[in-house]
N, C-alpha and C positions, 0 to 999 in steps of 0.2 A: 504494500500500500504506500504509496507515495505523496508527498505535500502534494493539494493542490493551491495553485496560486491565486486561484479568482479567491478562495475563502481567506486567502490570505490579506488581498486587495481589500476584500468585503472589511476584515477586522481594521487594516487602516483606514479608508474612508472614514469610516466609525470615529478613528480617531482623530482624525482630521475636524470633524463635526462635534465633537463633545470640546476640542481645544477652542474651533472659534465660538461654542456656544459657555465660555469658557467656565466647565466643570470637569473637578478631576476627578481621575479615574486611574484603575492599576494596569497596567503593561502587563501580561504573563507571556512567554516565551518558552519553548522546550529547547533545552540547549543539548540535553543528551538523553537517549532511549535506549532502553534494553529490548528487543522482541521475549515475548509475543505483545508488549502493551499498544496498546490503538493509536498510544501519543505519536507523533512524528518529530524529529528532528527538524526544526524552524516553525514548526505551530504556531500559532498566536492565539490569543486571547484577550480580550479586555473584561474587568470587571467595574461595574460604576456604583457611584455613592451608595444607592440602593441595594446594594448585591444583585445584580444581574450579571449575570455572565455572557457574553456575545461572542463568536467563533468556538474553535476546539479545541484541546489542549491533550486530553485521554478520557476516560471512560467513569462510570458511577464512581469508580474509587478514589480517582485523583478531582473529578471537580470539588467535590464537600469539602476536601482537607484545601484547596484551594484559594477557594471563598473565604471559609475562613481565615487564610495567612492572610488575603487580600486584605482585610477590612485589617489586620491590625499593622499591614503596612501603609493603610492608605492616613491613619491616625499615627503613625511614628514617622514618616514621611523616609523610610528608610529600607531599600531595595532589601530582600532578599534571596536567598540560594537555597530552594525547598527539592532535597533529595527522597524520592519515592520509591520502594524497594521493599523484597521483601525483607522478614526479620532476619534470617540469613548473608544477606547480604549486607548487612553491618558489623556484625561479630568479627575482631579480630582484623578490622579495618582502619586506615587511617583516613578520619573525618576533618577537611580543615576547617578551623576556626568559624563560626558567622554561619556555618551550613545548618540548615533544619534538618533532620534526619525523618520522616515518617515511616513506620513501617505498613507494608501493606498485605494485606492475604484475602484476596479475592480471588476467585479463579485465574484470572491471567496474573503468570507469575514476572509480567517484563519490572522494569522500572524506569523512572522519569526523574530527569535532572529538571527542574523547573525557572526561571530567573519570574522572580515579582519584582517590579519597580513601580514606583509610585510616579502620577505626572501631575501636580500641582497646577491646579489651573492659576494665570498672572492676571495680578490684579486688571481690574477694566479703570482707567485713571480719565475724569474726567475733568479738562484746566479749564475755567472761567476768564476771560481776556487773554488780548494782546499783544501787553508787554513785551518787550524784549527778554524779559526773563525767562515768561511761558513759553516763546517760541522755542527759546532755549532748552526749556524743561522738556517740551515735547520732543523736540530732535533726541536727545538724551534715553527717553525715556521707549522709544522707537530701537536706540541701537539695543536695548535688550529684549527687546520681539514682545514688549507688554502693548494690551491694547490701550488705545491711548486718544482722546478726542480734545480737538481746541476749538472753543468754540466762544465768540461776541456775548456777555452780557447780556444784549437783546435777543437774545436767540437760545437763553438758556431756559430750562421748565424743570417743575421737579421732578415729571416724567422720566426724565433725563439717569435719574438715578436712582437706584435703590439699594438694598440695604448692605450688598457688598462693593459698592462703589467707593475708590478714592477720589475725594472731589478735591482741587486745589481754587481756591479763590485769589487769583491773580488779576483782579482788576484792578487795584491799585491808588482808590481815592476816588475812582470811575464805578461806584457801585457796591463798595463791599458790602454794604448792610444788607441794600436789596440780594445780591447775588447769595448772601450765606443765608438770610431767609427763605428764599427759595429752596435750598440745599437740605438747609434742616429738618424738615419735617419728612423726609425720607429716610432717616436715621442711617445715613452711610456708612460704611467700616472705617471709614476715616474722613476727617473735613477739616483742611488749613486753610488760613488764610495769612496771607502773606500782606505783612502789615508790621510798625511798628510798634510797642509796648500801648506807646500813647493814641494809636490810630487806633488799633485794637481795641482799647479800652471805649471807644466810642460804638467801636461797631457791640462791645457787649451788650452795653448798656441800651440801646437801639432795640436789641433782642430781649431783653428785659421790656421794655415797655411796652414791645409788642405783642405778651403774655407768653413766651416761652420759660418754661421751669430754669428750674436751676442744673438740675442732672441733665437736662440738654442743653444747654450752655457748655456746661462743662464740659463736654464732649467735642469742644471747639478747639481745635489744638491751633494754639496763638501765644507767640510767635512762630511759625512753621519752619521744618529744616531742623536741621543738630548747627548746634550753635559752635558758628565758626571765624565769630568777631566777626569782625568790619568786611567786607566780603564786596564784591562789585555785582553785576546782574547773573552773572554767567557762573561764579563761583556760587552766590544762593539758587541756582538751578540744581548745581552740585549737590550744596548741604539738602536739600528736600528731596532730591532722589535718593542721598542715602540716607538718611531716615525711612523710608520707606523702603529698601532695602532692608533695613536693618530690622523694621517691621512684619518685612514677608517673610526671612532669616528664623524669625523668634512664632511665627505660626499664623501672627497677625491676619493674615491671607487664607487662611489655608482654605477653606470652603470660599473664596468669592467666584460666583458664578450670576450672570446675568439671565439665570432661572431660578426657579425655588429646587434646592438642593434636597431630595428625603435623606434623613439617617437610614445609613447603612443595617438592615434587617438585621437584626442578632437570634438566631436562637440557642437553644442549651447544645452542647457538644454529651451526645451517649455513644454508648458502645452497641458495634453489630453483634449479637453474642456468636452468632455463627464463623462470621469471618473475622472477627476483635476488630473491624476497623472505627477508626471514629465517625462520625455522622453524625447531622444536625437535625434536633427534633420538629420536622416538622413536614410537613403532608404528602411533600414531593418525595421522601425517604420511604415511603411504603410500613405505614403504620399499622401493628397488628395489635388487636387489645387480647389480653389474656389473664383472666384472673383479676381483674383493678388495674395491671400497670399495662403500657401503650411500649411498645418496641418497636425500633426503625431500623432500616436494613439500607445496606446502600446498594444492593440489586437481587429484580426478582429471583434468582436461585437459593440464595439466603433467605430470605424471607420464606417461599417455597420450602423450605429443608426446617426451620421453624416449626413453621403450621403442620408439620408431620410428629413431631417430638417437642413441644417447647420445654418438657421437664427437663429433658437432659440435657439440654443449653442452659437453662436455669439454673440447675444443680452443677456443672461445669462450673458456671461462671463463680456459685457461691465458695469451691472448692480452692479459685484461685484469690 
């Protein structure tokens, strides 16, 4: 059995469209197969915020334990190296550092090198005016592939934004009260304005009397940028974009998506009694009830081999 390229194509596209729709999602990859498993060598996979899984990777055995690594790398934002195999083929092996080991015993005995990486969707950054600074910040903010819109004061709405948007207020004495009024009642992941101590202190105060609380206020971050002294237009383009680096760096970011994001589906991790593999309780796993408890299998011949004897899986499992 052989990769094929269209399902391969089909997983990128995907990705392509989850980037500019930008939400992140996990990369899965098979970088090494043992026959007989179904995985192929160059597979892909994506998993998204949700736990879905789109293209192939291998078989009931390897998606569950999968899915699961996914979601807790897509929360530690941290790639990595899931070895699938049976229990034998770990014993008396050297495993390097960073590798996840599963073991597996389902009827096919191959195994799967797997690569998870996480793809952090970039922030969507939107500058208010056309200072010199902002043009600045936008070129900047372009050489690192983040989405990025500049757009007149008069042309801005609160439409414009939502709750994980970075908004910079770069009008400049030309608007800032109206333009961060606008901005705030969207509660975006972030909203500076570029201003100083004493300009700021007007545009608060503006927002105070227009009835906005104090907990949204405070979420006005003024002065904007990492404070790098006396600074010219081109150097405060600098200090705000790394602040905002230093922001996306620390997690800041990590869910901004110009959709509404679901938490990734959790359910409880049981045991197949049949094949010990692990597997997730829930519907898709082929639930059997017996006696008050509910058992999940992760494919029908386990489950099948169950419903002929569940004592003596039972009693097995209580033995070990």
């Amino acid at each position: 059995m052989s990769f094929n390229p269209i399902e391969g194509m089909g997983v990128m596209e995907r990705a392509v469209e989850l980037t500019n729709d930008g939400e992140s999602f996990v990369m899965a990859t098979v970088v090494w197969r043992q026959g007989p498993s179904s995985g192929q060598s160059g597979s892909r996979a994506i998993i998204t915020s949700d736990g879905k899984l789109h293209g192939w990777i291998g078989g009931a055995c390897a998606e569950p334990v999968l899915i699961r690594e996914a979601k807790k790398v897509l929360d530690s934002g941290k790639a990595q190296l899931i070895w699938l195999g049976q229990e034998a083929d770990f014993k008396g092996m050297h495993v390097p550092d960073g590798v996840l080991t599963v073991p597996m015993a389902c009827q096919s005995e191959g195994a799967l090198q797997i690569y998870v990486e996480p793809v952090q969707a970039s922030p969507a950054v939107v500058i208010v005016g056309r200072s010199p600074m902002a043009i600045t910040l936008k070129q900047l903010i372009e050489v690192l592939n983040w989405r990025v819109n500049l757009l007149d004061f008069e042309d801005f709405t609160t439409g414009m934004v939502n709750s994980s948007s970075v908004v910079i207020i770069a009008t400049q004495g030309h608007g800032d009260e109206e333009a961060t009024e606008i901005a705030l009642p969207a509660h975006p992941a972030y909203l500076g304005v570029v201003a100083s101590r004493k300009r700021g202190g007007a545009v608060l105060s503006y927002l105070q009397d227009r009835g906005f609380s104090q907990s949204e206020i405070e979420k006005i971050q003024l002065p904007v940028g990492l404070d790098l002294g006396h600074t010219t237009h081109r150097e405060m383009a600098v200090s705000i974009l790394a602040e905002l680096v230093q922001l996306r760096a620390a997690g800041a970011f990590k869910n901004a998506s110009t959709k509404k994001v679901l938490p990734m589906v959790q359910f409880a991790d049981v045991i197949d009694l049949v094949c010990g593999m692990s597997v997730s309780a829930q519907k898709s796993n082929r639930p059997f009830d017996f006696q008050g408890t509910t058992y999940y299998f992760c494919a029908p011949g386990c489950r099948t081999a169950f419903e002929k004897d569940p004592t003596s899986f039972i009693n097995q499992e209580a033995k070990c």
